[in-house]
C-alpha positions as a LaTeX table, in Angstrom:
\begin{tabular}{lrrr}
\hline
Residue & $x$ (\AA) & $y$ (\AA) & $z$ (\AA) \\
\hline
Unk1 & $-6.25$ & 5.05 & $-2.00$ \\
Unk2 & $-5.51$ & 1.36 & $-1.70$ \\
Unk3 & $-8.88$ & $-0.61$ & $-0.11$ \\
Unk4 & $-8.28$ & $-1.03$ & 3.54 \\
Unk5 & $-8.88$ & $-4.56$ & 3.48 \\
Unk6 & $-5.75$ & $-4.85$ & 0.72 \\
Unk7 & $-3.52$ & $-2.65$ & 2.46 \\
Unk8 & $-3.60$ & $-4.57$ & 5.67 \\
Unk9 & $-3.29$ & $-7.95$ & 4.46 \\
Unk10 & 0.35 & $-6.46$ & 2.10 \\
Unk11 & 1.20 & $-4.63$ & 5.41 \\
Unk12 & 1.17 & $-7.97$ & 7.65 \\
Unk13 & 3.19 & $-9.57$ & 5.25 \\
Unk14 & 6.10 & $-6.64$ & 5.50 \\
Unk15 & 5.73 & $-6.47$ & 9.53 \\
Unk16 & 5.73 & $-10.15$ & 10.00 \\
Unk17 & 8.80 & $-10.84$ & 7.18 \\
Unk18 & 10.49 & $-7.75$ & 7.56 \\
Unk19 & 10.67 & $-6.02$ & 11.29 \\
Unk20 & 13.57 & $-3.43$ & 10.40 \\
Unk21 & 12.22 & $-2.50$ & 6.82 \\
Unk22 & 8.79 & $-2.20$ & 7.53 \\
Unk23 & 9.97 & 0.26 & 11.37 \\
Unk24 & 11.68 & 2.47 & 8.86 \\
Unk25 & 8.67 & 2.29 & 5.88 \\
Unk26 & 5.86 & 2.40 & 7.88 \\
Unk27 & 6.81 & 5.99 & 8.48 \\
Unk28 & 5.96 & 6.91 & 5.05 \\
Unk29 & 2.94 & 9.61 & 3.97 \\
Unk30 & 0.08 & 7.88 & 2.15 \\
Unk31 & 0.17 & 6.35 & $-0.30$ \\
Unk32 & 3.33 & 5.81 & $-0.46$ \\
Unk33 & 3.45 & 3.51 & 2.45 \\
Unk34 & 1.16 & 1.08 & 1.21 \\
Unk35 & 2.26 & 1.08 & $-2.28$ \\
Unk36 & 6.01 & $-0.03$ & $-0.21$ \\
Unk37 & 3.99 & $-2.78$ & 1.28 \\
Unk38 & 2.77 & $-3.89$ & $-1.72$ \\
Unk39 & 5.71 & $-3.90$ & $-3.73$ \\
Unk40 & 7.72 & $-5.84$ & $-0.81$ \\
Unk41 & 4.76 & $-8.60$ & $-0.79$ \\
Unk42 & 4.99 & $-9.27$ & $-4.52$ \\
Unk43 & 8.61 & $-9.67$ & $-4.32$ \\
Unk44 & 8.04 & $-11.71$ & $-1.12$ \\
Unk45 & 5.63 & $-13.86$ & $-3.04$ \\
Unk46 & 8.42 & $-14.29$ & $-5.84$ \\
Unk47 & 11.31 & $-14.86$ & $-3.18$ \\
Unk48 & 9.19 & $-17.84$ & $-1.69$ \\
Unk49 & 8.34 & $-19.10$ & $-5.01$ \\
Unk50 & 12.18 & $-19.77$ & $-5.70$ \\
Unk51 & 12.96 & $-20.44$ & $-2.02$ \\
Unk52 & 10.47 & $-22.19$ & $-0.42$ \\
Unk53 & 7.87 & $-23.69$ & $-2.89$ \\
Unk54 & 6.36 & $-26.09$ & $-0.79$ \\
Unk55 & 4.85 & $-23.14$ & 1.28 \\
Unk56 & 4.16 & $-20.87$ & $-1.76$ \\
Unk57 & 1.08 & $-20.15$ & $-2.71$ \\
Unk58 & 2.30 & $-19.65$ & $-6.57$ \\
Unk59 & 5.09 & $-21.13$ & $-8.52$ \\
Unk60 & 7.36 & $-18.33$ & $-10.37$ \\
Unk61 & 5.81 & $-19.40$ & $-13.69$ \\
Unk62 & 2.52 & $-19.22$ & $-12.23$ \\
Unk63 & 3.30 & $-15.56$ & $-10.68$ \\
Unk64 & 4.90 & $-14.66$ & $-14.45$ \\
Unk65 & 1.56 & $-16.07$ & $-15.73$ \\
Unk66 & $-0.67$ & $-13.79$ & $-13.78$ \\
Unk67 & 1.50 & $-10.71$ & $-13.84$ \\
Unk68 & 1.05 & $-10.71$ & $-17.49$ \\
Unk69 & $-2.68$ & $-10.79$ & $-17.42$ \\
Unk70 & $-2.94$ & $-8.60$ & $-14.18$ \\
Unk71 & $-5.95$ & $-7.18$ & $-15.52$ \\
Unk72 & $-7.91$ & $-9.62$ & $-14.85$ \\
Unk73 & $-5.76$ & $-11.40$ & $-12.63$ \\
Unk74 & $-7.70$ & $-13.20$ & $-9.29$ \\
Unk75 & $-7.60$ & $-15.49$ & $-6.26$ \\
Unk76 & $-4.80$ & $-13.66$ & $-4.21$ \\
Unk77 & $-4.95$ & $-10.24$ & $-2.72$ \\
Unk78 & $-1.58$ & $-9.17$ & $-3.98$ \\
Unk79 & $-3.36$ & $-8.95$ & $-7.62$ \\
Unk80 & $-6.32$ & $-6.11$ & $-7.16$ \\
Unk81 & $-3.29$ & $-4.64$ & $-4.88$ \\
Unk82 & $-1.13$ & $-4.64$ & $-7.97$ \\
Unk83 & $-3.47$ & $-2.97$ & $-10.12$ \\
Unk84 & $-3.76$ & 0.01 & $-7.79$ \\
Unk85 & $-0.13$ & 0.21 & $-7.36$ \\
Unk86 & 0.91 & 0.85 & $-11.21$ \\
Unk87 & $-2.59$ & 2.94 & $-11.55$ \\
Unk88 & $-1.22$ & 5.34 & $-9.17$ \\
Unk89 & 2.07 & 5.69 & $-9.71$ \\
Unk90 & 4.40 & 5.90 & $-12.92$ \\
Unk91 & 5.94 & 2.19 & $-12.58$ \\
Unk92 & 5.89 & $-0.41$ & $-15.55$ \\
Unk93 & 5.65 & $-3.81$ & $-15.22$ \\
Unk94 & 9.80 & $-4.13$ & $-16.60$ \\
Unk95 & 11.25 & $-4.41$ & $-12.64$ \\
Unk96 & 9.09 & $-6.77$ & $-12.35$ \\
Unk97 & 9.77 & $-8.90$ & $-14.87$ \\
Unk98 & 13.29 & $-8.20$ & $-14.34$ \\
Unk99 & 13.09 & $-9.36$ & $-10.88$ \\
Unk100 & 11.38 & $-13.28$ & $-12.04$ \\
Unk101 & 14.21 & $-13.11$ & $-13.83$ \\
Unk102 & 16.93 & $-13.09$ & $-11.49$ \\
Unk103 & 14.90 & $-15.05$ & $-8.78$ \\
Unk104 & 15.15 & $-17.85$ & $-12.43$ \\
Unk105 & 19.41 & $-17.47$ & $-11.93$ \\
Unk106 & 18.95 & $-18.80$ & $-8.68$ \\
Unk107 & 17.62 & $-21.95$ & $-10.17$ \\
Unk108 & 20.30 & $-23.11$ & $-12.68$ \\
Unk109 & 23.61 & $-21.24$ & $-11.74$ \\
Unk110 & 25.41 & $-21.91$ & $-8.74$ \\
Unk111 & 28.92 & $-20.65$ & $-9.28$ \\
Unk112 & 29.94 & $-16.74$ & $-11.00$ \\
Unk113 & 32.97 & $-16.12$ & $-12.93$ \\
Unk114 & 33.50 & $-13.07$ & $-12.98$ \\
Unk115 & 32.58 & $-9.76$ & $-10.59$ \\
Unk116 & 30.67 & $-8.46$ & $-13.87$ \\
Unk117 & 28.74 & $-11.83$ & $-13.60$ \\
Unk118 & 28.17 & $-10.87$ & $-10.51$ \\
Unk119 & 27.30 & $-7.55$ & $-10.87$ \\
Unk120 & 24.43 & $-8.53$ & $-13.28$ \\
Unk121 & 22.88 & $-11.08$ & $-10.84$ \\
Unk122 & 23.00 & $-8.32$ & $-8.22$ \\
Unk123 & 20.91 & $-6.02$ & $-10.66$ \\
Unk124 & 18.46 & $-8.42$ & $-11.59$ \\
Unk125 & 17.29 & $-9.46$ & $-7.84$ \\
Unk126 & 18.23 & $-6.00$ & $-6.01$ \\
Unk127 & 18.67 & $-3.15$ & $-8.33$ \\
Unk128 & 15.32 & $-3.72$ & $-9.87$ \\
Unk129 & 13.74 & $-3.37$ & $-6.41$ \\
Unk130 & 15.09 & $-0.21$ & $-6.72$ \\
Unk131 & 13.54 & 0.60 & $-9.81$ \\
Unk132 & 10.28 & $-0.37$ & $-8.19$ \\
Unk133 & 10.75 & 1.91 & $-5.20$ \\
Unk134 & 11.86 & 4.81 & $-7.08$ \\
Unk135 & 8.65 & 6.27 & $-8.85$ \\
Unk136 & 6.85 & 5.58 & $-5.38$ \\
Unk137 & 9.55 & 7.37 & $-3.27$ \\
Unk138 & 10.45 & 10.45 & $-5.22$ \\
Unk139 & 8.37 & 12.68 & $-7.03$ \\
Unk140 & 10.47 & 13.24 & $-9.88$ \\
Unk141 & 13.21 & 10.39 & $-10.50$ \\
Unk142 & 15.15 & 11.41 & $-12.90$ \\
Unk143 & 18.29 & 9.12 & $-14.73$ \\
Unk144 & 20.69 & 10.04 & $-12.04$ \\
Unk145 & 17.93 & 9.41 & $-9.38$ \\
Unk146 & 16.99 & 5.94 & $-11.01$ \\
Unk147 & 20.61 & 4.85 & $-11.35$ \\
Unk148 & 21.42 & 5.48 & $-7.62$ \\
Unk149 & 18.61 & 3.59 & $-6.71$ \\
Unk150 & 19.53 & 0.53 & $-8.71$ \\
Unk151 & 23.12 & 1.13 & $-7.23$ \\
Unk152 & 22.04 & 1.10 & $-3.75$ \\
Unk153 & 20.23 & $-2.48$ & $-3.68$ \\
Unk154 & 23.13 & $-3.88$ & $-5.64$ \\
Unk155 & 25.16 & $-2.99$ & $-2.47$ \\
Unk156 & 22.38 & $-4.36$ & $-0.27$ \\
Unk157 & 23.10 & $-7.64$ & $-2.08$ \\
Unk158 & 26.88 & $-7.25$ & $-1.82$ \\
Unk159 & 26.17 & $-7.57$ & 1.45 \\
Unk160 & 23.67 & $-10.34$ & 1.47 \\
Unk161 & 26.07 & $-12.30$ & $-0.29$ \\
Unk162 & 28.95 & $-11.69$ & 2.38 \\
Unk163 & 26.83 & $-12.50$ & 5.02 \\
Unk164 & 25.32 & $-15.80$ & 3.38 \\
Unk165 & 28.63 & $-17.29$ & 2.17 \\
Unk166 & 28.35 & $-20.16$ & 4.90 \\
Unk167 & 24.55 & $-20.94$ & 4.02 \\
Unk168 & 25.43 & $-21.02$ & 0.54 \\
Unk169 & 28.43 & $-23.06$ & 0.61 \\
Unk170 & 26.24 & $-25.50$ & 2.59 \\
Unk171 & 23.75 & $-25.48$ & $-0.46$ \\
Unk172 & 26.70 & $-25.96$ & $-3.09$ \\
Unk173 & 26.57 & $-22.60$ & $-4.32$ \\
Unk174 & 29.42 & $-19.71$ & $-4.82$ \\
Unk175 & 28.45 & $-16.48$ & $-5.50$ \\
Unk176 & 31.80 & $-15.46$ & $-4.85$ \\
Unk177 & 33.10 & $-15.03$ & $-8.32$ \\
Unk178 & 36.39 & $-17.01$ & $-8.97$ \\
Unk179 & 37.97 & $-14.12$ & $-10.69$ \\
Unk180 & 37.85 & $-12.36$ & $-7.35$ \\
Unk181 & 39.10 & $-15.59$ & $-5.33$ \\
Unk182 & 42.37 & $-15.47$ & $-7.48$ \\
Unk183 & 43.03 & $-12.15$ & $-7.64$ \\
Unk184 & 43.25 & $-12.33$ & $-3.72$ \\
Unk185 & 45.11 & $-16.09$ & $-3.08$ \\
Unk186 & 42.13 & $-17.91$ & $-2.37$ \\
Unk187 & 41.13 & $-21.26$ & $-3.73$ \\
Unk188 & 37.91 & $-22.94$ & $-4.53$ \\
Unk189 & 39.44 & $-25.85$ & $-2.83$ \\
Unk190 & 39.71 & $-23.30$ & 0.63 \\
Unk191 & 36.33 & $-22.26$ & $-0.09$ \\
Unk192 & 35.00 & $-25.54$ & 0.04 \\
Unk193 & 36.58 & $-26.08$ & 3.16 \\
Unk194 & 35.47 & $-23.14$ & 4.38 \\
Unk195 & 38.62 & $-21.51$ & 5.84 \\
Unk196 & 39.08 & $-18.14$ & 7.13 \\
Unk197 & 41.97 & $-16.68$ & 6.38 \\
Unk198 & 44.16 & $-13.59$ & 5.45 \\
Unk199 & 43.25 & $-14.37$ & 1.66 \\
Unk200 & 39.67 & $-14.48$ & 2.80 \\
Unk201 & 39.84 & $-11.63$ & 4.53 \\
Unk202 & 40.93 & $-9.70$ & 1.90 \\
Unk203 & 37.96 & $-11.45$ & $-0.25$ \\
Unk204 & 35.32 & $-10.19$ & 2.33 \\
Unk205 & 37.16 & $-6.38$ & 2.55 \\
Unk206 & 36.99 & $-6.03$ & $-1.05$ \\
Unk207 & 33.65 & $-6.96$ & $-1.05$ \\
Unk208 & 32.85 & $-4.91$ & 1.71 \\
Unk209 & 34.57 & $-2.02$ & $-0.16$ \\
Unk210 & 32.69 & $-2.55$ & $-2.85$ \\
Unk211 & 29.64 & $-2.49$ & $-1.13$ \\
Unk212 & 29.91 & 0.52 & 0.45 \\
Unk213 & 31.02 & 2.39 & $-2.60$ \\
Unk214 & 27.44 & 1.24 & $-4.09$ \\
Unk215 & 25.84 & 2.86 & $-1.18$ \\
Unk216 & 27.25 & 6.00 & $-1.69$ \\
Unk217 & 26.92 & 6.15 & $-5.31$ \\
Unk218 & 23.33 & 5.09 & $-3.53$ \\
Unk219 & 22.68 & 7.71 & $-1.46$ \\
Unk220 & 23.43 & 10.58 & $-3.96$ \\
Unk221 & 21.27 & 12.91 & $-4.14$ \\
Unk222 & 18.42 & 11.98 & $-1.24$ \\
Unk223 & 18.35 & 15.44 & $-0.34$ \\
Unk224 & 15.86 & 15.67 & $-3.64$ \\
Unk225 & 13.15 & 13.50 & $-2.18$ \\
Unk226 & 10.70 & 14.14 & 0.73 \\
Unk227 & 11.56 & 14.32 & 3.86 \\
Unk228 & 10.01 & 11.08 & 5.22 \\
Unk229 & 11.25 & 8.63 & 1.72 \\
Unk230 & 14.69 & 10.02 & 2.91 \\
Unk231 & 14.53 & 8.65 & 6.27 \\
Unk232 & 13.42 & 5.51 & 5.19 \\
Unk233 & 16.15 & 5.28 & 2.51 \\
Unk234 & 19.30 & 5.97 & 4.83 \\
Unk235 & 18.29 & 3.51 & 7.82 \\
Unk236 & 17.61 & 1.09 & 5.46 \\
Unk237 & 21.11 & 1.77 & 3.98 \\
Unk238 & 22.23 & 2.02 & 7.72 \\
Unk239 & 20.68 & $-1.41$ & 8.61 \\
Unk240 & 22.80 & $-3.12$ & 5.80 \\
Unk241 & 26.33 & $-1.49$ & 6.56 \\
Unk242 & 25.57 & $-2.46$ & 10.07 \\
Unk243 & 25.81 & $-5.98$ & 8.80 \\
Unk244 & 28.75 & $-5.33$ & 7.11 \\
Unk245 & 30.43 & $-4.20$ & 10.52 \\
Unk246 & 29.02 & $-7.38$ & 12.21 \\
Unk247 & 30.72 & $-9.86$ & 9.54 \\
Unk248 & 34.15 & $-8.21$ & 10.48 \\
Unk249 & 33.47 & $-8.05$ & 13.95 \\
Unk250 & 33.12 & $-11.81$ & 13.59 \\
Unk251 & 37.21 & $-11.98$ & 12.17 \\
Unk252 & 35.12 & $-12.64$ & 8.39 \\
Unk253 & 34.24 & $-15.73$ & 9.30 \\
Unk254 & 30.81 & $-16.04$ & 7.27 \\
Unk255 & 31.52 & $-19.53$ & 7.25 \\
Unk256 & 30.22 & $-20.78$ & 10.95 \\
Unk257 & 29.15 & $-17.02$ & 12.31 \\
Unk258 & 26.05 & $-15.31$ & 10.97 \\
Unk259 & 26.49 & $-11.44$ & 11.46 \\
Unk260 & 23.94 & $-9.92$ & 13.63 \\
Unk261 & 23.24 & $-6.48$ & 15.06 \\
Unk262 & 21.83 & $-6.65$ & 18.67 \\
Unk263 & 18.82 & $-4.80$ & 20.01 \\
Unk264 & 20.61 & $-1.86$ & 21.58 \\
Unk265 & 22.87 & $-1.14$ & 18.11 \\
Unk266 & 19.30 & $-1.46$ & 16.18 \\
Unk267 & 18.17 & 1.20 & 18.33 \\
Unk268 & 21.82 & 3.43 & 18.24 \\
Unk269 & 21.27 & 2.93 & 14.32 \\
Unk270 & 17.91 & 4.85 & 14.51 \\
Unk271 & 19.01 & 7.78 & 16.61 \\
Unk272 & 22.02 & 8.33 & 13.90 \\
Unk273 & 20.02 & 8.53 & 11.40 \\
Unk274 & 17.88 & 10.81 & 13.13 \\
Unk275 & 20.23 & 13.24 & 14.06 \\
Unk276 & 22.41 & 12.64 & 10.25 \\
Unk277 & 18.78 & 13.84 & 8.99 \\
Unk278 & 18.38 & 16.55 & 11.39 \\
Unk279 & 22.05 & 18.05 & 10.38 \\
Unk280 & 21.75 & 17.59 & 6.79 \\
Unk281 & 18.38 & 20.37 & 7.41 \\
Unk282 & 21.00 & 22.62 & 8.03 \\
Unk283 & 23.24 & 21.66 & 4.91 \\
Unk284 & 23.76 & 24.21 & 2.13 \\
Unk285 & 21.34 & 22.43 & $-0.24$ \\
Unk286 & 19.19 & 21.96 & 2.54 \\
Unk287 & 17.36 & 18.38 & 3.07 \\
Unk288 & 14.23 & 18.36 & 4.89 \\
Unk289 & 14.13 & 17.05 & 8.12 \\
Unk290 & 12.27 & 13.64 & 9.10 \\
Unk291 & 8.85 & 14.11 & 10.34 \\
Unk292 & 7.91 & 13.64 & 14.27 \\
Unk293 & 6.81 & 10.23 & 13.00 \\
Unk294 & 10.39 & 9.19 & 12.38 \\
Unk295 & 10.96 & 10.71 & 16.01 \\
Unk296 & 8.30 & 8.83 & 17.63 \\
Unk297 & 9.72 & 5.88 & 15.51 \\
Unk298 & 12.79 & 6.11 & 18.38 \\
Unk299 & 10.22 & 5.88 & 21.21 \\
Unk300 & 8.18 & 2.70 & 20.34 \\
Unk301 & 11.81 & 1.34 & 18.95 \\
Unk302 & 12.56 & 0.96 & 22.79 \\
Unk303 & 9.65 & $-1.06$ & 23.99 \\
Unk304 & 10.14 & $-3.17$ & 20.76 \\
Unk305 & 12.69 & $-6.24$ & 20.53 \\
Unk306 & 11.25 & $-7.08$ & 17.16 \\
Unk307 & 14.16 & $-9.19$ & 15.23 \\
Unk308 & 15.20 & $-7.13$ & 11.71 \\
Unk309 & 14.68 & $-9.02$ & 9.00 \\
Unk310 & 15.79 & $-7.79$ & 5.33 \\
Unk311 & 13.91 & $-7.32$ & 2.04 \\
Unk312 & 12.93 & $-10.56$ & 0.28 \\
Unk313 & 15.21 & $-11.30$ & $-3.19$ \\
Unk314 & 18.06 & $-9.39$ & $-1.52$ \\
Unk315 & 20.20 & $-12.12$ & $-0.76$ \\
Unk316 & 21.80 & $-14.76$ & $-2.90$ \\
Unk317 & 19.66 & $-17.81$ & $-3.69$ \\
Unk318 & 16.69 & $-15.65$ & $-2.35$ \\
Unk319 & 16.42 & $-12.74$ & $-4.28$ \\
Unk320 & 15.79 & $-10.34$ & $-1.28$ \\
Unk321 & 16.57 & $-11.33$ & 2.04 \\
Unk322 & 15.38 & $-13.02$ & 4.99 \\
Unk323 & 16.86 & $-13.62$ & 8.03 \\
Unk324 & 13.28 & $-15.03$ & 9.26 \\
Unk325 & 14.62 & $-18.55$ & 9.60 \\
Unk326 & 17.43 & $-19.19$ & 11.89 \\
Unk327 & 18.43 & $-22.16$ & 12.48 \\
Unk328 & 20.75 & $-20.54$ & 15.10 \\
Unk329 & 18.68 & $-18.04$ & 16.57 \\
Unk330 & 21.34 & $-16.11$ & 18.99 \\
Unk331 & 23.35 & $-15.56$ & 14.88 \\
Unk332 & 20.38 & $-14.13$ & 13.30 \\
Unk333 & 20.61 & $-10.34$ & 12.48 \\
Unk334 & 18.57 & $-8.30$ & 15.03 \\
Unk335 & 18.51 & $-5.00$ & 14.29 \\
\hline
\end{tabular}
C-alpha cells in the first residue's frame, strides 16, 4: 500500500481541486483509490505548470526532467508516490509523457484546422488520462477496454472545449476548428465577436453530438470492471453531459454564460446513477451493483454543497479541467 503520509497529501490535492471527481473516486477499494489520487495530482501538477506557473512548484520541463529519472527522483511528494503507483500496477510511463505533450500544444497553437486536429489535441490532454486510469480501474483492460477509455476523456474535452469557448476567445485562442465553423455558416470574424447565433448553435450541437457519441463509444463495456470503478466511471461521465445540458440551457451562449449544474441537479445526478447501476445488476450480462459506499455517497452528498470541479488537463488551454477559479462565481459549474 501507498505510505499514509503520501496518500493524504495526493488525496487533498483531488478533494480541494476536484469536489465532484474525487465524491465519485473516493468510493473506490484500495488501492485503487489512492493510485486515482495520485494520478490526478501529477496531472494537476502538469496542468498548473502550463496554466499557472507562477504558483507551480515545477515547470513542465522540470516535471519531464524528473519523470524521466523517477527513480531517484526527490523534493516533492508526488515522486516516491509515483514510484508506488507504476510498481503496483501495469502502467508505463507513455500516458505520461503523452500528456506533457499535449499540455506543450497549449503553449504554441492557438487556432485548429481541422476536427482531426482537433481530435489529436483531445487525445493527447484527455484520452491519455484514460490510459492512465485504465490499468488501475479494471483488472484486465484489454484493446477494446483501452480504446473506450481514451474515447471517453476525448468527449470529456469536447465538452471542456464547449464550455470554455468564451474564456478562450478572451485569451486569443480557438479550439473550434475552422473546418467545422464553415461547414456550419459561421465566421472567424463572428467568433471574434462572439455572437450567438443559429450558425453557432449548430456549431455547439454538433459538438455536443459529437461528444456524446465519445461517451458511449466510452462507456462500452463497464459492465467488465468492478462494481465500485463502474460507479465512478458513469457519474463522472454523468457530471460532464450534465454540462453539456447546462451550455444549451444557456441558448449556447458560451460566450458571456459559463454552464453550471446547481447543488440539487449534482445531487439528482448521483441518485441516477445509482439506480442506472442498480438496474443494469439485473441486465442479461449482469453488472455488479455499486457498493453501500456509493449509497452512503447519496447521504453525505446532501449535507455537502461542495462546488464540482473537473479533472485537471481536461479542458482546452489546461489540459484537464478546473472550474476552481471563477471569476463569476454564481457561472461556475456546481455539481
Amino acid at each position: 500500500m501507498l505510505e499514509a503520509r503520501l496518500a493524504a497529501e495526493c488525496e487533498a490535492v483531488m478533494k480541494q481541486s476536484s469536489a465532484s471527481f474525487y465524491e465519485a473516486f473516493r468510493l473506490l477499494s484500495s488501492p485503487r483509490k489512492e493510485a486515482v489520487f495520485v494520478i490526478y495530482t501529477f496531472c494537476r501538477m502538469i496542468d498548473d505548470s502550463v496554466d499557472e506557473p507562477e504558483i507551480a512548484f515545477y515547470t513542465l520541463e522540470e516535471l519531464e526532467e524528473r519523470f524521466e529519472t523517477l527513480e531517484t527522483a526527490e523534493g516533492h511528494f508526488i515522486w516516491p508516490a509515483l514510484r508506488w503507483l507504476l510498481a503496483s500496477f501495469p502502467l508505463g510511463k507513455e500516458p505520461f509523457r503523452t500528456q506533457m505533450g499535449g499540455q506543450r500544444m497549449d503553449r504554441v497553437r492557438t487556432r485548429y484546422r481541422t476536427m482531426e486536429e482537433l481530435e489529436d489535441y483531445c487525445y493527447r490532454v484527455a484520452g491519455s488520462v484514460g490510459e492512465m486510469l485504465l490499468p488501475v480501474l479494471h483488472e484486465q483492460p484489454d484493446v477494446k477496454i483501452t480504446e473506450a477509455g481514451t474515447w471517453l476523456g476525448k468527449g470529456m474535452q469536447i465538452v471542456n472545449i464547449l464550455r470554455d469557448v468564451g474564456e478562450d476567445q478572451q485569451l486569443g485562442r480557438r479550439y473550434l476548428p475552422l473546418e467545422l465553423l464553415e461547414r456550419c455558416g459561421y465566421s472567424v470574424e463572428e467568433f471574434r465577436d462572439g455572437r450567438v447565433n443559429e450558425a453557432f448553435r449548430l456549431v455547439a450541437a454538433e459538438l455536443s453530438a459529437l461528444a456524446r457519441e465519445w461517451f458511449k463509444r466510452g462507456l462500452q463495456g463497464l459492465h467488465t470492471y468492478p462494481a465500485d470503478s463502474a460507479f465512478s466511471i458513469r457519474l463522472a461521465a454523468a457530471y460532464y453531459a450534465a454540462i453539456l445540458d447546462a451550455v444549451h440551457a444557456n441558448g449556447c451562449d458560451v460566450f458571456t454564460k459559463r454552464a453550471f449544474v446547481d447543488d440539487e441537479g449534482r445531487k439528482s445526478l448521483l441518485r441516477s446513477v445509482l439506480l442506472e447501476m442498480a438496474a443494469a445488476e439485473r441486465a442479461p450480462h449482469g453488472g455488479e451493483k455499486p457498493s453501500i459506499r456509493a449509497e452512503m455517497a447519496l447521504h453525505e452528498s446532501e449535507k455537502s454543497g461542495g462546488r464540482a470541479e473537473v479533472w485537471p488537463g481536461l479542458r482546452p488551454g489546461h489540459g484537464l479541467s478546473d472550474e476552481s477559479r471563477p471569476e463569476e462565481p454564481p457561472q461556475r459549474l456546481a455539481l
